[in-house]
N, C-alpha and C positions, 0 to 999 in steps of 0.2 A: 097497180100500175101508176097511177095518180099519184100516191104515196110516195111512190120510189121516185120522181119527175121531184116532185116538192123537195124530196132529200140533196137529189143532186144539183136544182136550182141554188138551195142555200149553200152546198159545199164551195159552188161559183161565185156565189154574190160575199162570202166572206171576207176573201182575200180584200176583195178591192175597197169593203169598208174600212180593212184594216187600213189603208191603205191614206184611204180620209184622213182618219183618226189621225195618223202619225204625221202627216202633212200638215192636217191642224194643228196639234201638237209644238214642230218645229217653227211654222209662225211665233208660236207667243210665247219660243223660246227666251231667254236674257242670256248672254252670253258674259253681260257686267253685273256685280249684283249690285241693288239699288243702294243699298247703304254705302255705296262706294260713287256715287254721280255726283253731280256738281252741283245738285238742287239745296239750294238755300232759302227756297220760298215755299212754303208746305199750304194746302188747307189743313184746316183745322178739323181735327178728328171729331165724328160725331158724338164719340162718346163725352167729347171737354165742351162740345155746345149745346148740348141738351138742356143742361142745367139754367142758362141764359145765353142766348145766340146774341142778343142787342151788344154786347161787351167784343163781337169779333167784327163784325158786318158793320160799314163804313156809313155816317148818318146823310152826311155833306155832298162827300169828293171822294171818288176812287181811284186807287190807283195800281193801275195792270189791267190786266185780263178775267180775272176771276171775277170780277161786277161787272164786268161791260153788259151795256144792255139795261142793267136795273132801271125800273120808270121813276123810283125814287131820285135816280141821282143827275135826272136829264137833264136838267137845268141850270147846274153846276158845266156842263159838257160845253154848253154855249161859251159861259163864261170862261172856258178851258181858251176856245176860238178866240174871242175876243184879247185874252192875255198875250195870246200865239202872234195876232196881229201888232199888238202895242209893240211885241220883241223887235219882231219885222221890221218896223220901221224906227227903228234905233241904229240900224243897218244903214250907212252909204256907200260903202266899198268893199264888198262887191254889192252892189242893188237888193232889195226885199227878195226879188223872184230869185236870183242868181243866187242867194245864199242860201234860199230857202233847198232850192235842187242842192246845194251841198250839201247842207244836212240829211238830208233824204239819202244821198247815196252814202255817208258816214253811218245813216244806223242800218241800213241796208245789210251792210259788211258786220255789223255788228246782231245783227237779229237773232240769227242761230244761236251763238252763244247766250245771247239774252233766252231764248226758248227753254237752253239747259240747267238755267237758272231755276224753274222750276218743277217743283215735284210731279204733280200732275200736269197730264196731258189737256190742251184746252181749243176749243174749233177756233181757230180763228185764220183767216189769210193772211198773207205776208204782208199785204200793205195795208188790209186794217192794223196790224200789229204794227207796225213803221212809223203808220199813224199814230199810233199811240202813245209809243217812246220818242217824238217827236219835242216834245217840252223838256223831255230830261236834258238832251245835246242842246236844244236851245236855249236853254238858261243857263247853262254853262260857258255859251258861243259868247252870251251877250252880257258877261263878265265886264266893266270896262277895267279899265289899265291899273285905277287907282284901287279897286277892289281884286288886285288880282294877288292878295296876299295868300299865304302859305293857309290852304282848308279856309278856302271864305266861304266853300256852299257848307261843307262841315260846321262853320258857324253859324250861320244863316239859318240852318237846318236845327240844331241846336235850343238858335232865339227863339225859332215858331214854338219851339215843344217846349221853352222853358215851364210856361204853367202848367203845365200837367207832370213835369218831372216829382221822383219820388224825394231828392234832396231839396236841405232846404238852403244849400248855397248854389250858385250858378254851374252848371254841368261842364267837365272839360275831357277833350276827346285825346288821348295818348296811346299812337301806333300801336307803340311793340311793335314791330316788323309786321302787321296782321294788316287787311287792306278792309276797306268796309262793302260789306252784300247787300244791304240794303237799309233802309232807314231803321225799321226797327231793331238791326244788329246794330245799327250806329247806338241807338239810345240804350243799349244792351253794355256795347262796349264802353261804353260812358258811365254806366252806372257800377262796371267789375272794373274800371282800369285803374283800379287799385289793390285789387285782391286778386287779379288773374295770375300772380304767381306763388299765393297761397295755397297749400295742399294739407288736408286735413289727415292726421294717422288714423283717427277712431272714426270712420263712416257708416258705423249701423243706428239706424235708425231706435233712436229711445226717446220717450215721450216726457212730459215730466208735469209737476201742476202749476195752476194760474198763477197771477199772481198774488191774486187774495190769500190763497195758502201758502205760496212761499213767503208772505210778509211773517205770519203765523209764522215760522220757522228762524225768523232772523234775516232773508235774506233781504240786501239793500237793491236799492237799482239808482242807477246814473246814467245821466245824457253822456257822451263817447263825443269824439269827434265828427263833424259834419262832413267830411270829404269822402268818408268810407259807409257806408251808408249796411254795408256785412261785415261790417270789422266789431261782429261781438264778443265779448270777454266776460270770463265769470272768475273771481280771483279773491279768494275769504270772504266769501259771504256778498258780494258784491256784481251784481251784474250789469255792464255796462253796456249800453245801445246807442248807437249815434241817432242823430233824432232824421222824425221820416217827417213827410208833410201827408199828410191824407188827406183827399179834398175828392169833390164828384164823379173826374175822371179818373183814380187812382185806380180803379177797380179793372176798368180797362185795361190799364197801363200794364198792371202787377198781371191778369189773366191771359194777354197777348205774351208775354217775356215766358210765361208760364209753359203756356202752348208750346212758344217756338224752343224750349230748352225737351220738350216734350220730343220734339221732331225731328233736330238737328241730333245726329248723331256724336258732333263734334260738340255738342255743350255738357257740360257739367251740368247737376240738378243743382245750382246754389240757388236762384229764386224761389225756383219750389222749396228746396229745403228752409229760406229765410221765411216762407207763407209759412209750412209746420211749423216752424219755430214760435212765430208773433200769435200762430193759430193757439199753440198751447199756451202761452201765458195771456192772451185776453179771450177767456170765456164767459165774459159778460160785462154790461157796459162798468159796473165796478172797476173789475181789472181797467179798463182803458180810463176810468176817472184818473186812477194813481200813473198811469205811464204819461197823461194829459200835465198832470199836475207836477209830474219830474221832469217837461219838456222832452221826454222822449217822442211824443208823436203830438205832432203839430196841426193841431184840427180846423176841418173847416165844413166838418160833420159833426150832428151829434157823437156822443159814446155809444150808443143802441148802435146806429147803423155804423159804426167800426167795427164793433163786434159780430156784428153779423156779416159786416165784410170778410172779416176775416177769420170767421167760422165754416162760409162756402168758398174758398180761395182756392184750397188746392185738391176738390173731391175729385174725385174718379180720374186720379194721376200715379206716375211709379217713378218710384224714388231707386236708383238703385243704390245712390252714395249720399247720404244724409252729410253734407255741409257741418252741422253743429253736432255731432257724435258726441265730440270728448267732451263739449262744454253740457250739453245734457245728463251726462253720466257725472259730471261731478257737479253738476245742479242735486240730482237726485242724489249721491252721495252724503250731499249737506245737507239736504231736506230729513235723511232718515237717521242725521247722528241727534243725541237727544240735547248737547250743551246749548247749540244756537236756540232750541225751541224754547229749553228752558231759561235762558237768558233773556230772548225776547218777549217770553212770558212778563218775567221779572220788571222787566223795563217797560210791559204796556202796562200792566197793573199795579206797578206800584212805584214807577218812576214819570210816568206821563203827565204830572204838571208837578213844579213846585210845592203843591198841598202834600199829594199824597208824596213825596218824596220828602217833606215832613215830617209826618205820621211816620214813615217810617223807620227814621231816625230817630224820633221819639221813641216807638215802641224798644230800639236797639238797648238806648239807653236806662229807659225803666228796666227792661230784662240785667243790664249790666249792674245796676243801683241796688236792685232787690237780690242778684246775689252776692254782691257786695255787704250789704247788711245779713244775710243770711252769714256771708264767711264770718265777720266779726264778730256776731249774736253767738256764734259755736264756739271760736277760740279762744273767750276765758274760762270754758268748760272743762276742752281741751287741754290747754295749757298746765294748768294745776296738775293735773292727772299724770303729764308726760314730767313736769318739774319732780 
């Protein structure tokens, strides 16, 4: 009787768990899928900071949501206050306080869309958040007249980063009808708005060797132009690189761009594919002595830690359109025909200084002498015989 009571409890209590379940369920439905929002601002996957988290996480100053709080960066936050105040009173018309309540109700109206701006979701209240995008509208408010040319924060923004940029001439920001997301798309779009309407035919990923071994083989390398900084070419044995600058922050620079081409659904893999690229031609500080010494990369590192920079650059990443396909495949091409290796053979060993190019003209000529006295040693032998 107990038995039968237990069975008919559970026949009851089923339905309504179903019931739960589908109601939980329907919560944490998506009716948009995410790769379709408006999120331009991602964390950084655990899997890209494992390797070294110091290269994402802000030492100074941060900016957003996702450090707030840190005890590291408290003390920056004051000085945040105090900048807030200098703005303020650069203000006479309308008052400190009176502009200040405009700006408050300007990002107010803007907050939400600023929220969809990123990926993940983050606790924070409306007016701590307000507070906090409080400086962007303010330094834009307090523009004066004579700086209010055409992208002055775009410059300004620009000058801050110039030293840690990867060229090694000054950075310039070119629309294209596209509008900027946020700093690090700026310094993104700055470093492609030259090749953003470059499309590569060949995008599978092919590897190829240093460049210790391609010297082996014949191939040359040259500095490229500095404005294009992915504008590389490989063209009879020649492969040309615009020059990069590498210096303490690079690694940052190159592992944030890295990340965010990671996240954004809208980016192409060209950085990553530029990290593979420089990855396979310096595997050890050798390679980087020769790319040093052709003014392709412009140090302010040793060669060891270049090479090891750019050994862990783009580990535990997916490539799914390799940027330098076609120039890989006819790097490797060149590398396995056999005239360049044997010519550059030719030319290390036996043309590499005036001596031995010499010698070996000498030897040419004893071979030509000795059978020149041989032909005429034989034909008065000859001769007779045919007369």
């Amino acid at each position: 009787m107990a038995k039968t009571d237990e069975i008919a409890h559970v026949s009851i209590e089923m339905p309504e768990s179903n019931r739960m379940v589908t109601s939980s369920i329907k919560e944490k439905l998506c009716h948009v899928s995410p790769s379709f929002l408006k999120s331009s601002i991602f964390r950084v996957p655990q899997k890209l900071r494992q390797r070294n988290e110091n290269v994402y996480d802000p030492n100074i100053v941060s900016i957003g949501p996702f450090h707030n709080g840190t005890k590291t960066l408290a003390p920056m936050e004051k000085m945040k206050m105090w900048y807030l105040g200098s703005l303020l009173q650069r203000f006479t018309v309308p008052p400190p306080e009176e502009a200040l309540e405009h700006i408050v109700e300007s990002i107010r109206s803007l907050q939400r869309s600023a929220r969809e701006c990123y990926a993940d979701p983050f606790n924070l209240e409306d007016e701590t958040f307000i507070e906090m995008l409080r400086l962007f509208e303010l330094s834009e408010l307090t523009v004066s007249v004579d700086e209010r040319e055409p992208d002055f924060l775009v410059k300004l923004v620009l000058k801050f980063f110039e030293t840690m940029m990867l060229m090694t001439v000054p950075a310039e920001y070119r629309p294209n009808g596209r509008g900027i997301k946020h700093i690090l798309h700026l310094l993104c779009s700055c470093l492609l708005s030259n090749s953003c309407n470059r499309r590569p035919e060949n995008t599978r990923l092919e590897l190829f060797p240093p460049v210790t071994g391609l010297l082996q083989s014949g191939v040359k390398f040259k500095k490229g132009t500095p404005d294009d900084i992915l504008n590389i070419k490989f063209r009879k044995g020649e492969i040309e690189i615009p020059p990069i600058k590498i210096q303490g922050n690079s690694e940052s620079l190159f592992q944030n761009l890295i990340a965010y081409e990671q996240c954004d659904r809208h980016c192409m893999d060209q950085f990553t594919s530029y990290g593979v690229f420089l990855d396979c031609l310096i595997n050890s500080s050798k390679d980087a002595d020769v790319l040093c010494d052709e003014e392709i990369v412009v140090q302010a590192l040793s060669t060891e830690d270049i090479s090891l920079l750019f050994n862990r650059l783009y580990n535990d990443t997916l490539i799914s359109e390799f940027y330098y396909g076609g120039i890989g495949h006819d790097i490797n091409e060149y590398y396995r025909s056999r005239w360049p290796r044997w010519r550059a053979t030719l030319k290390r060993d036996y043309f590499n200084n005036p001596w031995s190019f010499s010698s070996f003209i000498a030897a040419i000529l004893v071979l030509i002498f000795t059978f020149a006295q041989t032909l005429f040693t034989i034909l008065p032998y000859v001769y007779p015989l045919c007369k």
